[in-house]
N, C-alpha and C positions, 0 to 999 in steps of 0.2 A: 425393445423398450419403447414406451409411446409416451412421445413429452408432450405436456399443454400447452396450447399459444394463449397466452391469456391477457387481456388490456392492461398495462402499464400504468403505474400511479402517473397521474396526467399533467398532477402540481393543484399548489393552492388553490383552492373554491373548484374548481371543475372536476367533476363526480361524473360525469358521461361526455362520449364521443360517440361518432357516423362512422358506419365500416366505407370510406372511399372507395377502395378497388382493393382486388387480391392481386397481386404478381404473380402466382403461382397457382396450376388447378392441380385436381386431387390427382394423387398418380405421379406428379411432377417430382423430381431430385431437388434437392435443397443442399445448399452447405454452407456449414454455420456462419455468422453474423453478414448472411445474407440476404435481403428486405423481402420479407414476404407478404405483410399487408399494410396498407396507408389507413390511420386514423385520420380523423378531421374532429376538430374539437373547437369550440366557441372562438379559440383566439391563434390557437396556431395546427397546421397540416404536419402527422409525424407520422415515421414508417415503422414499424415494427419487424425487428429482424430474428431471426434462428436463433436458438440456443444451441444446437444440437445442428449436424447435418444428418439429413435421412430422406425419407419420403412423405409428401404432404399426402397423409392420409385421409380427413373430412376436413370440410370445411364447415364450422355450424353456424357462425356468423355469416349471414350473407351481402353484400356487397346495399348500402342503405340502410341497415338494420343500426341504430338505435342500440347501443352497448353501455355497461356502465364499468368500471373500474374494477379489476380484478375477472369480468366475464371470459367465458370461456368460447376464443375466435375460431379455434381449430385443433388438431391434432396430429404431430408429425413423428413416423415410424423412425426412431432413430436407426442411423447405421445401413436401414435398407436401403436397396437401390429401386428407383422408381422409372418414370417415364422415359430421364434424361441419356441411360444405356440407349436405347434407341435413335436418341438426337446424336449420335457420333455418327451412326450408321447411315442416317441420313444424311449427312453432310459429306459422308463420305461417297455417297452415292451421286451426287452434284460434282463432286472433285472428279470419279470416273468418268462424269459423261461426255467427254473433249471429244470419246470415241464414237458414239453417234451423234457428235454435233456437224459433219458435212450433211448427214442425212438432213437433219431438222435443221437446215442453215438460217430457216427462212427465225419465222420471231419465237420458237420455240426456247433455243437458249438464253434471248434476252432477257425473258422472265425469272430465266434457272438460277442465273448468278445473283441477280438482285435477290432471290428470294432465300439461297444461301449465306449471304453477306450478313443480312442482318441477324437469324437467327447465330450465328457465329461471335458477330459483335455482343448481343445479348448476353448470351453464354456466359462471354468471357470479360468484356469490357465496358457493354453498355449496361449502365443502371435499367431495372423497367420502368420507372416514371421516365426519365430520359430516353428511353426508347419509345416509345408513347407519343413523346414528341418531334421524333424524328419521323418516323412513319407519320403521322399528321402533316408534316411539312412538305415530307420528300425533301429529307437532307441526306447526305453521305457520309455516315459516322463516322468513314477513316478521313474526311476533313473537318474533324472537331477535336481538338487537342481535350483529354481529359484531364483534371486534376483532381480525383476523387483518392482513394485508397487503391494502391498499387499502379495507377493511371487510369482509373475506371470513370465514365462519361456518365458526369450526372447534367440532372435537371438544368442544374445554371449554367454550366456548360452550353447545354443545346441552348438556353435563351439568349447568351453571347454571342454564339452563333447566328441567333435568327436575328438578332441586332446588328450582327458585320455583315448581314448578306450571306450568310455561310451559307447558300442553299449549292448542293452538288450538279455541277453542270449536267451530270449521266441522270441524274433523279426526273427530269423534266423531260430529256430526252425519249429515257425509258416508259418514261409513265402513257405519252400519248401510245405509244403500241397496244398493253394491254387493255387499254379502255378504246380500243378501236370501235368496239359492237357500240359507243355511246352516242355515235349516231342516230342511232335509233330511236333513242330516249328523245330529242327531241321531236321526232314524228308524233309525238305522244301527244302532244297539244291539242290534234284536229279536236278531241270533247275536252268539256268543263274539267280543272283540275277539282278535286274534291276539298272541302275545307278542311278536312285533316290532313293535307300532304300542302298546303299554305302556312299552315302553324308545329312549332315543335312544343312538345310542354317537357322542361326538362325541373325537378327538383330542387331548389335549393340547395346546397351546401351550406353545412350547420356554419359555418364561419361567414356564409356570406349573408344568414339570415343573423347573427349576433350583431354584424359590423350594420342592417339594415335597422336591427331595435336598438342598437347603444345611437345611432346617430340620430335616431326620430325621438328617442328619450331626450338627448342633448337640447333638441328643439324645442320640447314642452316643458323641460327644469328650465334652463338655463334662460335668462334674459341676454339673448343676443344680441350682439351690436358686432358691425365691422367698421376700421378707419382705414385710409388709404392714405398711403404719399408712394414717389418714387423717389430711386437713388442714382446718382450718377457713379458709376461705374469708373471711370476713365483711370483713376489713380491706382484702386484695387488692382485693374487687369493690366496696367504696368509692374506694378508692383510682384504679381504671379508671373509674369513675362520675363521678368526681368531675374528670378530667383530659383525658378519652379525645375530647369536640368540638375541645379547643383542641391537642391532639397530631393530631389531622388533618386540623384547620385547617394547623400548621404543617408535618407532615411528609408529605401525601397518603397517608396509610396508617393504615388503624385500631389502634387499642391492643386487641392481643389477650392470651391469654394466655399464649399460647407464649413469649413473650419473658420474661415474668419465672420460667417454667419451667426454658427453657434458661440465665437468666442463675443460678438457683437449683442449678442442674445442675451449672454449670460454676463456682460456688464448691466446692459439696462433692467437687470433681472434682479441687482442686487441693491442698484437705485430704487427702484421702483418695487418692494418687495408685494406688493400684494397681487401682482399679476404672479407671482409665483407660486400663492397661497390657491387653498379649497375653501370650500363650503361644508361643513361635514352637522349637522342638524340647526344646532341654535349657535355655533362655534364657528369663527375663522380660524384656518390651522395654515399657519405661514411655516414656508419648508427655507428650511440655512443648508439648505444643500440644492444640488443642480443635477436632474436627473434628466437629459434632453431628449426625448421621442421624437424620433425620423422618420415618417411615413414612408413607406416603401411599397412599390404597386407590383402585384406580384400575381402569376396566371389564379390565382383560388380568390383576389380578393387584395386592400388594402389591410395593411399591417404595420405596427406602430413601435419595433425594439427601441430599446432605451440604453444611450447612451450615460452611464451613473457618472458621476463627479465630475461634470465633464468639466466644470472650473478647476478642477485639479488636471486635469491634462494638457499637454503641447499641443501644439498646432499638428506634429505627425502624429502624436498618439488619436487625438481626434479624429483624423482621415484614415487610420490604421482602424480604429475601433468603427467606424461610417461604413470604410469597404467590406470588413469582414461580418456585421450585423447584413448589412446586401444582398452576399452573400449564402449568409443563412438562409435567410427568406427565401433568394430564389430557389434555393435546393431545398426548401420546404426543412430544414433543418433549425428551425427555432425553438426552443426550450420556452419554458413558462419563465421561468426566470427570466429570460431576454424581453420579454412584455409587460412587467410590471415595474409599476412603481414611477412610472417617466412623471416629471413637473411641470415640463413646457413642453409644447410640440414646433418642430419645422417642417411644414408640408410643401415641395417644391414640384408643383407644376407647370414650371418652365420647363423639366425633360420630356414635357407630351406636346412644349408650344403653346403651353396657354399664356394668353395676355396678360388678364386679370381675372381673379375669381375671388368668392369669399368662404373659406375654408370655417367647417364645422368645428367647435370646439371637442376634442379627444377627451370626456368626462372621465374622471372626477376634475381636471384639470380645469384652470378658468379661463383660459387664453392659448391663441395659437397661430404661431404664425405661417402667413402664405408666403412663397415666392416664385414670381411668374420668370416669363421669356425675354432673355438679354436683347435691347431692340434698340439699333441707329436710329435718334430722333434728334431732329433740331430743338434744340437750347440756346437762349440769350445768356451767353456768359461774358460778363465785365461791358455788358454794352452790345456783343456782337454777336450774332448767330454760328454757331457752331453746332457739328455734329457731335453726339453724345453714345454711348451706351447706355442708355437707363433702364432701366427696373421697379415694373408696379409692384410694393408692398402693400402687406391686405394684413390687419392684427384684426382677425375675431376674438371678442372676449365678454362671459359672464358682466354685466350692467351691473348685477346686485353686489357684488364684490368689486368691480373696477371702475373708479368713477373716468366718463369722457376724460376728464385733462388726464389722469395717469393714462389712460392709452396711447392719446396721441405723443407726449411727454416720452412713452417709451418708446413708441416710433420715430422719433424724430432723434432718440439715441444712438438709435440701431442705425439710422440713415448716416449720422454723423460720425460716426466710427467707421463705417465702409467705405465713406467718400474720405475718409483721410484715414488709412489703417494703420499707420504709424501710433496709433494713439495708443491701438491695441496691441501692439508690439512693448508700448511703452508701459502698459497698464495707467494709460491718465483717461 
């Protein structure tokens, strides 16, 4: 029986996506709800899994093509067996070769194991976006803890990874052997490199061209303006010091900062309600709800899930809902629904070390706030210089809807609820 792979309702307003990559070639085994090609669509990257187990028969989408919703990607023989009868055989053939490995002592086996390892990992435990990235890195997939379905190593896994250092000591070792002949490569130079081996021309990616027209559209609507102040820290980060083992003792989730950001956010949000509001033709449309987008920087692109009612949530449910939208993104697992709707934005680039910067407004929305890199700076406090933690805040916001004193007005909320978080605990 030959089942259809066919594109996926995508979610509201988007009618087409970019075939990304196939995980699987024709000939290949399959088994059901197993990812066999990645879409890429305006606003979020998804995988498209098996209905059936069988063999990937054609592939008629191909890998860049331009799809619309309901298109037909491919066709998989259900039930037949395909390429994968083969790949046991092979792998078994790497398991017998202990017995000419005194012959080929020399660097023949070291290729044989790495090269069985991973097809093995694949197979059984590694996702292929996540393999993807291990082969790109030279990491050692039996040192990357998965947490996908059944233990399976996805995507955000491997970026965990390449964030702890998780590169496998053998990966590095291994690798100079077989690029031994790259010596040579450099002899290459004695003549002129040509200009096309100077430059790469690679594509766009449909999501990184949306995030490239919604942020230059931003530009040309929106009357921007940014304001700045910074905050002192020193009370906040006792305060997490002082609470944050017994908050995750009881709530399984660590006390970050984000929660007393957003909860900072979403008082002066309700003072100040027009930073909360759109522009929608000749109407302000003020929103009595709090829907907070958290930019998240992720291998395909910045991405913006939304945190709903987050005035209806605790401090854990906050940091519960933060880690697991994170999450998403890095495994490329976001829903349409996880993207719409957000009111306010938090864009925090202090995780990459920035100072200061001034963050684009996330349209329809009219305001948005920045936050930069936690920094020891001298402060006059009561008279005397002391050292501080402080923090540049950056609030970009629509001019034609926020006038100057509501910005800064909001800013100087948000500063004064962090420098004394008790207030937020208190709701005053």
């Amino acid at each position: 029986m030959t089942v259809e792979i066919r594109v996926p309702v995508l979610g509201e307003s988007v009618t087409e996506a970019t075939v990304g990559q196939w995980f699987k070639k024709v000939g290949d085994s399959i088994a059901k709800d197993e990812p066999i090609v990645e879409l890429e669509t305006d606003k979020v990257t998804l995988e498209v899994n098996a209905t059936e187990s069988g063999r990937l028969e054609e592939i008629i989408a191909a890998e860049g093509d331009d799809v619309e919703v309901g298109a037909l990607l491919g066709q998989i023989v259900a039930g037949a067996a395909g390429a994968a009868p083969s790949e046991p055989k092979a792998e078994a053939a790497p398991a017998a070769a202990p017995e000419p490995a005194p012959a080929a002592a020399a660097p023949t086996p070291a290729p044989a194991a790495p090269a069985a390892a991973p097809a093995n990992n694949t197979a059984v435990e590694v996702l292929p976006a996540a393999q993807k990235l291990i082969d790109e890195n030279n990491l050692n997939a039996a040192n990357i803890r998965g947490t996908g379905k059944d233990g399976r190593i996805t995507k955000g896994d491997v970026l965990e990874a390449l964030e702890n250092g998780g590169q496998s000591p053998a990966a590095p070792v291994s690798a100079p052997a077989p690029a031994a002949p790259a010596p040579s490569a450099p002899a290459a130079p004695a003549g002129p490199r040509s200009e096309a081996a100077r430059e790469e021309r690679v594509k766009m990616t449909r999501l990184r061209k949306s995030i490239a027209t919604k942020l230059k559209d931003a530009q040309n609507t929106a009357a921007m303006l940014t304001t700045y102040n910074e905050v002192d820290l020193t009370n906040l980060m006792a305060l997490r010091a002082e609470y944050k083992d017994l908050f995750t003792k009881k709530h399984g989730v660590k006390l970050g900062f984000m929660s007393f950001f957003t909860k900072a956010c979403i008082a002066a949000l309700q003072e100040l309600p027009a930073v909360n509001a759109e522009i929608e033709g000749d109407h302000i449309v003020y929103k009595n709800y709090y829907h907070m987008g958290v930019a998240v920087g992720t291998p395909n692109g910045l991405v913006v899930p939304v945190l709903r009612d987050a005035d209806q949530l605790s401090f854990a449910d906050v940091e519960k809902g933060i880690v697991e939208l994170g999450k998403k993104a890095r495994d490329g697992k976001l829903s349409m629904a996880d993207m719409q709707g957000g009111t306010f934005t938090i864009s925090n680039g202090g995780v990459y070390g920035s100072l200061m910067s001034s963050p684009i407004i996330n349209a329809p929305q009219s305001a948005v706030l920045g936050m930069h890199k936690i920094q020891e700076r001298p402060m006059v406090v009561d008279g005397e210089i002391k050292i501080r933690p402080m923090m540049y805040l950056a609030l970009s916001y629509d001019h034609r809807i926020i006038d100057g004193k509501e910005a800064v007005t909001f800013l100087v909320r948000v500063k004064d609820a962090l420098e004394d978080p008790q207030r937020l605990l208190l709701d005053l």
